[in-house]
ROGUMAR-502703 format. One line per field, with one value per residue (C-alpha): residue number from 1; residue in three letters; x, y negated, z negated. Coordinates in Angstrom, 1 decimal. Layout:
N
n = NUM	...
res = ALA	...
c1 = X	...
c2 = Y	...
c3 = Z	...
//
This chain:
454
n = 1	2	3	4	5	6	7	8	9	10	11	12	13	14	15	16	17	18	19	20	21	22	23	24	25	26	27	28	29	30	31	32	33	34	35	36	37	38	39	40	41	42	43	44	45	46	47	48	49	50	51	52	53	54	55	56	57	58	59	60	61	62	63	64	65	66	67	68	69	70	71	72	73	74	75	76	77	78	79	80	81	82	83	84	85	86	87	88	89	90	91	92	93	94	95	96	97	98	99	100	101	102	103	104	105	106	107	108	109	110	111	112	113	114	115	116	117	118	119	120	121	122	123	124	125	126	127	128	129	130	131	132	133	134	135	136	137	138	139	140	141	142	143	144	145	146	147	148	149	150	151	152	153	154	155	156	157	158	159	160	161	162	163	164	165	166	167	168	169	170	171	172	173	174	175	176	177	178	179	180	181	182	183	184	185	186	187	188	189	190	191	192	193	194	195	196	197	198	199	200	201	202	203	204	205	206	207	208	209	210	211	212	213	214	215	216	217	218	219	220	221	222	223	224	225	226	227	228	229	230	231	232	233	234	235	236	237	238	239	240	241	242	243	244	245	246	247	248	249	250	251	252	253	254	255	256	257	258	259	260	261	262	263	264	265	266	267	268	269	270	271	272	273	274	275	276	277	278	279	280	281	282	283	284	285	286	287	288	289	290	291	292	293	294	295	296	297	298	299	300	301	302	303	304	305	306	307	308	309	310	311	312	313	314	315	316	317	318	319	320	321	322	323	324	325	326	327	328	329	330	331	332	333	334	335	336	337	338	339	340	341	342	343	344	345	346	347	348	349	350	351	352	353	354	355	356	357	358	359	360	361	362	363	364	365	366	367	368	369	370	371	372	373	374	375	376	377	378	379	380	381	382	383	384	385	386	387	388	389	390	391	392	393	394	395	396	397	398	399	400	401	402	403	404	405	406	407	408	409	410	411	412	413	414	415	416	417	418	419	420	421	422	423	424	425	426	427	428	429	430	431	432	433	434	435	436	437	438	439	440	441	442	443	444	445	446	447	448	449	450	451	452	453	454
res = UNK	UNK	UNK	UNK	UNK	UNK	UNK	UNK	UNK	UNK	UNK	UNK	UNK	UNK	UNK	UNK	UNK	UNK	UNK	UNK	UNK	UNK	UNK	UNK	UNK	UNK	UNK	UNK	UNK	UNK	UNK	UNK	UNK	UNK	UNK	UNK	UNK	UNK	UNK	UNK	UNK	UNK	UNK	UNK	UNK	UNK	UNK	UNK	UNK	UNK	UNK	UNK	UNK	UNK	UNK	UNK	UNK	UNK	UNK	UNK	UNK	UNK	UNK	UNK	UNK	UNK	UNK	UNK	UNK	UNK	UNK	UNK	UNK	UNK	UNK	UNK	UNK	UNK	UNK	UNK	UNK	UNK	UNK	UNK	UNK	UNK	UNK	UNK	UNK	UNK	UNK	UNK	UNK	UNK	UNK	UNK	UNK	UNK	UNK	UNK	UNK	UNK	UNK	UNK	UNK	UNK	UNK	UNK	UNK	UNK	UNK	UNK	UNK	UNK	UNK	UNK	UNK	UNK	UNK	UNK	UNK	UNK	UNK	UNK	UNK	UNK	UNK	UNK	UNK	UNK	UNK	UNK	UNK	UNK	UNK	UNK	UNK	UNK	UNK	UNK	UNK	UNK	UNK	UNK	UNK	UNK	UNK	UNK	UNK	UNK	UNK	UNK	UNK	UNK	UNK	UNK	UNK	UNK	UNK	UNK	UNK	UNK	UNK	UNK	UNK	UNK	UNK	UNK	UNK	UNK	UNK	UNK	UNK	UNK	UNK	UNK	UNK	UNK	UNK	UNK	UNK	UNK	UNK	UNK	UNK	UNK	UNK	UNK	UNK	UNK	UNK	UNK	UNK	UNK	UNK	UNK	UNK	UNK	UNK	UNK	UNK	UNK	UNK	UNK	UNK	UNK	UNK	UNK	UNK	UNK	UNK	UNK	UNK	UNK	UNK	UNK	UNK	UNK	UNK	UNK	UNK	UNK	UNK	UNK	UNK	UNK	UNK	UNK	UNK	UNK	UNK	UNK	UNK	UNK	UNK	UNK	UNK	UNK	UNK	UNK	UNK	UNK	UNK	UNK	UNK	UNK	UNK	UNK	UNK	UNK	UNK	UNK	UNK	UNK	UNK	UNK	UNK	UNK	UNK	UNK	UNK	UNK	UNK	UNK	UNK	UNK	UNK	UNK	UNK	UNK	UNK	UNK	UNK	UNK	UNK	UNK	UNK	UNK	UNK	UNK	UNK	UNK	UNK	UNK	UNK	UNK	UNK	UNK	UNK	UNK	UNK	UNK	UNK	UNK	UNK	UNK	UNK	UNK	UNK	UNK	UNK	UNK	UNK	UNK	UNK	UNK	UNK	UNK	UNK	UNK	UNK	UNK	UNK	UNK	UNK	UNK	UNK	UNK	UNK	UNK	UNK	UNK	UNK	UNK	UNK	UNK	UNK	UNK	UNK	UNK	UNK	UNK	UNK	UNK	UNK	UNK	UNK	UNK	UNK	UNK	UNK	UNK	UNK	UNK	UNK	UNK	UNK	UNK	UNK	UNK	UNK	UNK	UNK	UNK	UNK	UNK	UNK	UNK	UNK	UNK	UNK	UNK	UNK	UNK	UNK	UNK	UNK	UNK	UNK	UNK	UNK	UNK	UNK	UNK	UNK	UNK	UNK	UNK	UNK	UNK	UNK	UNK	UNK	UNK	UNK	UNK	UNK	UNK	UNK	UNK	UNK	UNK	UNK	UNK	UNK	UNK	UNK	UNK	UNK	UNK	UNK	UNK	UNK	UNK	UNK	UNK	UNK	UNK	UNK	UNK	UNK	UNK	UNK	UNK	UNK	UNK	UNK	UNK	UNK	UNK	UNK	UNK	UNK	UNK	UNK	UNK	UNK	UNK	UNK	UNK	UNK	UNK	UNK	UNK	UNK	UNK	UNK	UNK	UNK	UNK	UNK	UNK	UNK	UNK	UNK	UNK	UNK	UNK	UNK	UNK	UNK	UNK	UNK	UNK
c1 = 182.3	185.6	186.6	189.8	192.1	190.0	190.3	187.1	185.8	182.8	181.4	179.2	179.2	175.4	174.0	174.2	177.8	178.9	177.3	178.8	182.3	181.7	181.3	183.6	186.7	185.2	185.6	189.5	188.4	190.6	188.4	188.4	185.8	184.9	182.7	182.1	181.9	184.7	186.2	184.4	180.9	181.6	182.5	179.7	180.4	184.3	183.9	181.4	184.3	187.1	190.0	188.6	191.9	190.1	191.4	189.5	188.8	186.7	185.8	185.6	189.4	189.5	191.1	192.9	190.2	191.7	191.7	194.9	193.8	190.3	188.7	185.4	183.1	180.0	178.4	175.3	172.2	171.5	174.7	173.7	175.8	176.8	178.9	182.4	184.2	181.1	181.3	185.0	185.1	182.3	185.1	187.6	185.8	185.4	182.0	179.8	177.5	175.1	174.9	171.6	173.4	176.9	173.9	172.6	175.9	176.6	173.7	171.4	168.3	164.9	164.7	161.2	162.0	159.4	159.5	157.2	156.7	154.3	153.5	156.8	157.4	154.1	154.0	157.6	157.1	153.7	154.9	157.4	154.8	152.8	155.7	156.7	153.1	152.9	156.0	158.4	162.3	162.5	164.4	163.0	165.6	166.6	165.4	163.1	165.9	168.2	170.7	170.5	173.9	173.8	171.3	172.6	175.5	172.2	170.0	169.9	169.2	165.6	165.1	163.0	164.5	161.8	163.5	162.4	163.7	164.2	164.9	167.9	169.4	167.7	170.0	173.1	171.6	173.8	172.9	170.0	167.3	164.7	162.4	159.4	159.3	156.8	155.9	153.0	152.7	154.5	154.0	156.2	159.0	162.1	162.7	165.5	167.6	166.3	165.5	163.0	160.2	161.4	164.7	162.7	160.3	163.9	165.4	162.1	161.7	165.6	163.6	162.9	165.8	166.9	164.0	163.6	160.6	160.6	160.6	157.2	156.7	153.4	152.0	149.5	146.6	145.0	148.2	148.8	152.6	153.1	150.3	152.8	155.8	153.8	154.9	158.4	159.4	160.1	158.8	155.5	153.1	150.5	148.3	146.0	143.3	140.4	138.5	138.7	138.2	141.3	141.4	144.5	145.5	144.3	141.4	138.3	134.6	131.9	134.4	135.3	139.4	139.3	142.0	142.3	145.3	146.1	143.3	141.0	138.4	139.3	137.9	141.0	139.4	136.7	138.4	136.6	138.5	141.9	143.7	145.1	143.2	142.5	142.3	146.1	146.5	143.9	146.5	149.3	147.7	146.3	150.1	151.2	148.6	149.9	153.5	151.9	150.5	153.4	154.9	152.1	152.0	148.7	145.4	145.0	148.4	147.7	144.7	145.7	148.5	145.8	143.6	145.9	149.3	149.1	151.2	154.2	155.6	155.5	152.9	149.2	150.1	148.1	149.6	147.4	143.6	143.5	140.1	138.4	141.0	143.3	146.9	148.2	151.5	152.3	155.9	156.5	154.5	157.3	155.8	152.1	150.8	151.2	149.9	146.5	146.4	146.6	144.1	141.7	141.8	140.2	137.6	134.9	136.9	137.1	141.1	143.8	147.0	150.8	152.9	156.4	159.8	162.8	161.7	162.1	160.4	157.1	153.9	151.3	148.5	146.4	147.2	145.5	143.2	141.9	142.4	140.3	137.7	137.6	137.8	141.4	143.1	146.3	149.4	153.2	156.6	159.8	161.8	158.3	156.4	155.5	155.3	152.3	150.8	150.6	148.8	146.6	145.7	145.3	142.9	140.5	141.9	141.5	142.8	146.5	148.3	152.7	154.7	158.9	158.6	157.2	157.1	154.6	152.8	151.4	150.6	148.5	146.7	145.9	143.7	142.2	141.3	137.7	136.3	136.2	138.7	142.2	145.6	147.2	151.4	151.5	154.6	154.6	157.9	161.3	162.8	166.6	165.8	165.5	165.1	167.8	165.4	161.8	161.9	163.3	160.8	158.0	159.1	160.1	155.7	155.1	157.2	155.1	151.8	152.8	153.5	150.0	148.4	150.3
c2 = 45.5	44.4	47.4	45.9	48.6	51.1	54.6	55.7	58.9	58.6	62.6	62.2	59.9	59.4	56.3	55.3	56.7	54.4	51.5	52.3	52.9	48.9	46.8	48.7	47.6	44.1	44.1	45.6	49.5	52.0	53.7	57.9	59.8	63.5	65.4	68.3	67.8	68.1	65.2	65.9	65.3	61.6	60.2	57.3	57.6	56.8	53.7	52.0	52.4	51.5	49.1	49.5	51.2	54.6	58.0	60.5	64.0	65.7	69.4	70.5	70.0	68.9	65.9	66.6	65.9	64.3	61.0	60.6	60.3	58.7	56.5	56.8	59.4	57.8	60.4	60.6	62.1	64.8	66.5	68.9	68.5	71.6	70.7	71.7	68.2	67.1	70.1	69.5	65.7	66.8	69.0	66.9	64.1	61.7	59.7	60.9	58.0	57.9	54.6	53.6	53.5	51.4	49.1	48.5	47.5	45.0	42.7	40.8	40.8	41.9	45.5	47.4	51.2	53.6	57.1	60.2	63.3	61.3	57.9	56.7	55.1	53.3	52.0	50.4	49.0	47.5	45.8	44.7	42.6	41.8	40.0	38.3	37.0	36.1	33.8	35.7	36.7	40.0	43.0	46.7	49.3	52.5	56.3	54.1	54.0	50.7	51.9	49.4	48.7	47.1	44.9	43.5	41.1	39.2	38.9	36.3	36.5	35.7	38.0	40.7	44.1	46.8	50.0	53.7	55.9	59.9	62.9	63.5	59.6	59.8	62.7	60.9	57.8	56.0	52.5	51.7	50.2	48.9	45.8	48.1	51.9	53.4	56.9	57.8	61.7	65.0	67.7	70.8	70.0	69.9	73.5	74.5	71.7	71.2	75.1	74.7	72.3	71.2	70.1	68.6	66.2	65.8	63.9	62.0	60.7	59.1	56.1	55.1	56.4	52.3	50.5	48.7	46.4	44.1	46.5	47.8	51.4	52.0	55.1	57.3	58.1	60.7	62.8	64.5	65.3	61.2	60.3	62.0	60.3	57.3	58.6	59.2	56.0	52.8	50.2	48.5	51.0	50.0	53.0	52.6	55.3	56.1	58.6	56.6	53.0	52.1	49.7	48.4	48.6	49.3	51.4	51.8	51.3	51.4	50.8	48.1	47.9	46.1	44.6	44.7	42.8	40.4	40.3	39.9	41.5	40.8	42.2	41.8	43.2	46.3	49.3	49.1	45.9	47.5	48.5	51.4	54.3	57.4	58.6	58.6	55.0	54.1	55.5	53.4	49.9	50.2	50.8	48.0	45.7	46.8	45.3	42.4	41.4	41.9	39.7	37.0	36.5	34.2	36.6	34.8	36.1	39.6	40.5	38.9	41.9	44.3	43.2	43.7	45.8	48.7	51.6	53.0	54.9	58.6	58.4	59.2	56.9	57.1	57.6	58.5	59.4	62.4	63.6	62.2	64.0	61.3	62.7	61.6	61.3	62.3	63.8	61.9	64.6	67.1	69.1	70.8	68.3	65.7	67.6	68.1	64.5	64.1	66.7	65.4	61.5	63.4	65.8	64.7	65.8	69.3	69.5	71.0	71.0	71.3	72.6	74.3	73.4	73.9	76.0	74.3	76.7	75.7	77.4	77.3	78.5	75.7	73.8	76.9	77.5	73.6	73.9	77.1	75.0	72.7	75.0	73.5	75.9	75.8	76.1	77.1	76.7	76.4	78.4	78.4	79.3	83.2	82.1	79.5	81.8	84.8	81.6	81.0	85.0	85.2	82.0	83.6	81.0	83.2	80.5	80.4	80.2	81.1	79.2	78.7	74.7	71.4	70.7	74.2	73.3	70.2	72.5	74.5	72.2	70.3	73.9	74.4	71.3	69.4	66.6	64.1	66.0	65.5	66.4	66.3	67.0	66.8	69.6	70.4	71.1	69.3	68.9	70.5	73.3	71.5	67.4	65.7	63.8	63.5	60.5	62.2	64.7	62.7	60.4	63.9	64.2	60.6	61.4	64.7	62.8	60.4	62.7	64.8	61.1	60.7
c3 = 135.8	137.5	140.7	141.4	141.6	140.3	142.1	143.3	145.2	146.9	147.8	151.2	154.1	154.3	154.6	150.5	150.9	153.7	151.6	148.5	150.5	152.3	148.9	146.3	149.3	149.2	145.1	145.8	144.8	146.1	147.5	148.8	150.5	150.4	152.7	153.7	157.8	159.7	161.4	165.0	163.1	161.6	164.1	164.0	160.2	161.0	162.8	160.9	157.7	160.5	159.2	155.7	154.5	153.0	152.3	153.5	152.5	155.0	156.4	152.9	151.9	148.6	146.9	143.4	140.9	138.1	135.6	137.0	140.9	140.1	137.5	138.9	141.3	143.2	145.3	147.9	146.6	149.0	147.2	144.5	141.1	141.2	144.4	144.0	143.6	141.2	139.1	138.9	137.7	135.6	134.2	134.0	132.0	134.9	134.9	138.0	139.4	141.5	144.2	142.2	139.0	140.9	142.2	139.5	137.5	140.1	139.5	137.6	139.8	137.7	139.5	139.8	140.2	141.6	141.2	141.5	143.4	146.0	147.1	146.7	149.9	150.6	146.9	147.0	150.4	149.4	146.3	148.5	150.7	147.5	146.0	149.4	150.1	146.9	147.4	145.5	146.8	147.4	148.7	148.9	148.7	147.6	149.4	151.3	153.5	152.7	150.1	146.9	146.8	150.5	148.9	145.9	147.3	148.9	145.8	143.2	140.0	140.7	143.3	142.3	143.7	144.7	144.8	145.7	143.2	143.9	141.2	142.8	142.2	138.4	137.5	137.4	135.0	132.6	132.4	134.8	133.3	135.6	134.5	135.8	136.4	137.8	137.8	140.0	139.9	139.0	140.4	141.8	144.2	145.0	142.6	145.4	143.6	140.1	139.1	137.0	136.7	133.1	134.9	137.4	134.8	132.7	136.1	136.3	133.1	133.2	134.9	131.4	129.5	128.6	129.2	125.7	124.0	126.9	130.1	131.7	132.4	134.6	134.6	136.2	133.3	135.5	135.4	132.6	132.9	133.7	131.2	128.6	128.9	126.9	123.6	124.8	125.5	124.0	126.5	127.2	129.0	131.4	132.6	135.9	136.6	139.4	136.4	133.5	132.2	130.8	127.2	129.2	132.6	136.0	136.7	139.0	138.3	140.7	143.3	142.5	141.0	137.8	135.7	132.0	130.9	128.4	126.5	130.0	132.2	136.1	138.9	141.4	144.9	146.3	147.4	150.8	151.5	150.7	154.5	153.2	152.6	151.2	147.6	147.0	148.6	145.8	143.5	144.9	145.3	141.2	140.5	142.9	141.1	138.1	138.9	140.4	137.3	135.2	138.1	137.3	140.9	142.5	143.1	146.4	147.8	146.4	147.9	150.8	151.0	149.8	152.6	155.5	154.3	156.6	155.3	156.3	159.2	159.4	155.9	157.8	161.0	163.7	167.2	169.9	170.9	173.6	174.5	171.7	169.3	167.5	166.6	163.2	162.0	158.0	158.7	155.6	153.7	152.6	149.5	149.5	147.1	149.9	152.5	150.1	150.2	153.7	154.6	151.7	153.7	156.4	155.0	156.9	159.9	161.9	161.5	163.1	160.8	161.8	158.8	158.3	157.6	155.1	152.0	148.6	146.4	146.9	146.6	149.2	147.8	146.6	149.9	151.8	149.4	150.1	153.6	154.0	152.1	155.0	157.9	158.7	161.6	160.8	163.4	161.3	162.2	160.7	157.8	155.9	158.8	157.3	154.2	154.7	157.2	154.4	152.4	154.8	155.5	151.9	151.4	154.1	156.7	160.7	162.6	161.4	164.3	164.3	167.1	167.2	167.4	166.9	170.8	170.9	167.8	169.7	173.0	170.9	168.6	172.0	173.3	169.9	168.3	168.9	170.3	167.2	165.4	163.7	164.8	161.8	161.4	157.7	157.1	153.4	153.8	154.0	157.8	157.3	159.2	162.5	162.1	160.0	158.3	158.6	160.4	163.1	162.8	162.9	165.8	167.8	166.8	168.2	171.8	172.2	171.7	174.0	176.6	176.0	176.4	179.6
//
């Protein structure tokens, strides 16, 4: 598609805004920007687009929405559709795209697009180093923090492009079609947004919405909501499992994780020799294999990244041993069906679990009710910090434990946790009540450690 000259708002200046801003004025766009800060709070923002010739609509002063003023409407995806200036251009017939979708129009590059409630992050980035010790070209992208469209202008057309794919970017699809999808897991989050868990599996399932014959979907076979979408859809599907042997795909047996693909029986590696652990991770690398194979890339180089990939920051890193009690990091675990996860890794330890933050919508209950069954004390803070302790009082938990902030939550699981036992910050919730992002929320974890380490 040729930009010249096309009018284009962009709504937000977060990172995929900025990036989407940068190469529409390289392809002669007019480009305008809408946010709702005022001018004081972009300053960073401001500077980066400096010289670039943009209007800018900021502090929540609208432009005029119209096909007259704009061909086109690109906006972040931490703004809600119902946003004024989307709901308007919505109105006024004007195609709404996210920077996913104006990434995807700009290239050729084979893409492989993961989605799912969990195990988004740690499955992109590891079929990231799969392909690239396999010898492949590469770029990872998307919510895993490098916006797609600041990739594209690098890649070739035999550059595989390993992106992280949210519900929020698949709501605004129109002609994306990924090579590969992946769909790991469904389960309830994000209900602030989407409403309903309907609307929710509905933005989901537009990973596959033009896949055709010759595109891949790989799904979860374990998980009944992903397991359905096989019927739905018009591509090749490849399931992977850890319950069931699979006629075709992925699956575990005797711990060992087997292959059955093209017509073949292949034992690709033991799950004790994968770095990664945990019964999620297990999850993750059969759905990473899954590409790989479709990939046809060498079994050497493949378990070679099995062997030694070691996850991603702020998803179950560890940061410090105080006393004999190690401090993990899993700020990256922003919904209770995470956190369940991350408390289920370490089972066979006396745990001492940091929780709380924006509220989405979520339930707590089976996280407590899991957490009571492992004697977890549990220390809350944050917008959701009553609302997970009422959880806890109600699961039989005693030790649940209210503080004001993160910095206090580590002062107190210090006095109460045991020799041998796990600090674990593993939130459950978003960070937007205090953090900007859960990076920020989980390296504000790592400086705290630090300083309890000395």
């Amino acid at each position: 598609m040729d930009f010249k000259e096309k009018k284009v708002l962009i709504i937000g200046m977060a990172r995929s805004g900025i990036a989407a801003a940068k190469i529409l004025k390289e392809q002669r766009a007019i480009v305008s920007i809408y946010d709702q800060k005022p001018l004081e709070k972009l300053v960073k923002e401001l500077k980066t687009l400096s010289g670039l010739n943009i209007d800018y609509y900021l502090g929540g002063s609208e432009p005029e929405i119209s096909t007259d003023k704009f061909d086109l409407v690109v906006t972040s995806p931490g703004v809600p559709l119902t946003a004024a200036p989307i709901t308007t251009a919505f109105g006024k017939g004007l195609p709404v795209w996210s920077e996913l979708e104006l990434a995807s129009i700009m290239t050729k590059s084979p893409i492989i697009a993961v989605t799912g409630t969990n195990g988004k992050t740690t499955t992109t980035a590891l079929i990231g180093d799969i392909l690239s010790k396999t010898g492949q070209k590469v770029k990872v992208a998307g919510n895993i923090g490098i916006p797609l469209v600041q990739e594209v202008t690098y890649a070739d057309d035999n550059t595989y492009l390993v992106v992280e794919v949210s519900s929020f970017q698949l709501e605004t699809v129109h002609q994306f079609c990924p090579k590969i999808a992946v769909l790991l897991n469904i389960t309830p989050d994000h209900l602030d947004r989407h409403k309903t868990m309907g609307k929710y599996i509905a933005a989901k399932g537009n990973i596959f919405i033009n896949q055709d014959k010759d595109d891949y979907a790989i799904l979860n076979y374990d998980d009944q909501l992903t397991r359905s979408f096989a019927s739905k859809i018009k591509c090749q599907v490849i399931f992977f499992s850890k319950k069931h042997k699979l006629e075709k795909g992925i699956f575990l047996d005797q711990g060992t994780i087997i292959a059955n693909w093209q017509g073949k029986t292949e034992k690709i590696i033991d799950w004790e020799q994968v770095k990664i652990k945990g019964s999620h991770n297990l999850e993750n690398s059969m759905a990473a294999i899954a590409v790989a194979l479709i990939c046809n890339v060498n079994r050497k180089g493949l378990q070679e990244s099995l062997q030694t990939f070691p996850g991603v920051p702020h998803r179950l890193e560890p940061v410090g041993e105080v006393d004999g009690i190690t401090y993990i990091n899993d700020s990256k675990g922003t919904n209770p069906e995470a956190t369940i996860k991350a408390v289920e890794a370490y089972m066979d330890k006396k745990i001492v679990l940091i929780a709380g933050g924006m509220d989405k919508g979520s339930s707590f209950n089976d996280l407590a009710k899991i957490a009571a069954g492992l004697s977890c004390k549990i220390v809350v803070f944050g917008e959701t910090a009553v609302k997970i302790k009422e959880a806890a009082t109600d699961a039989g938990i005693s030790e649940c434990y209210q503080v004001n902030n993160l910095a206090e939550a580590v002062e107190l699981s210090k006095n109460i946790s045991s020799k041998g036992g796990i600090v674990l910050l593993s939130p459950a919730c978003a960070s937007w009540d205090m953090y900007s992002n859960y990076e920020e929320r989980g390296d504000h974890f790592r400086k705290l450690v630090k300083k309890v380490m000395g």
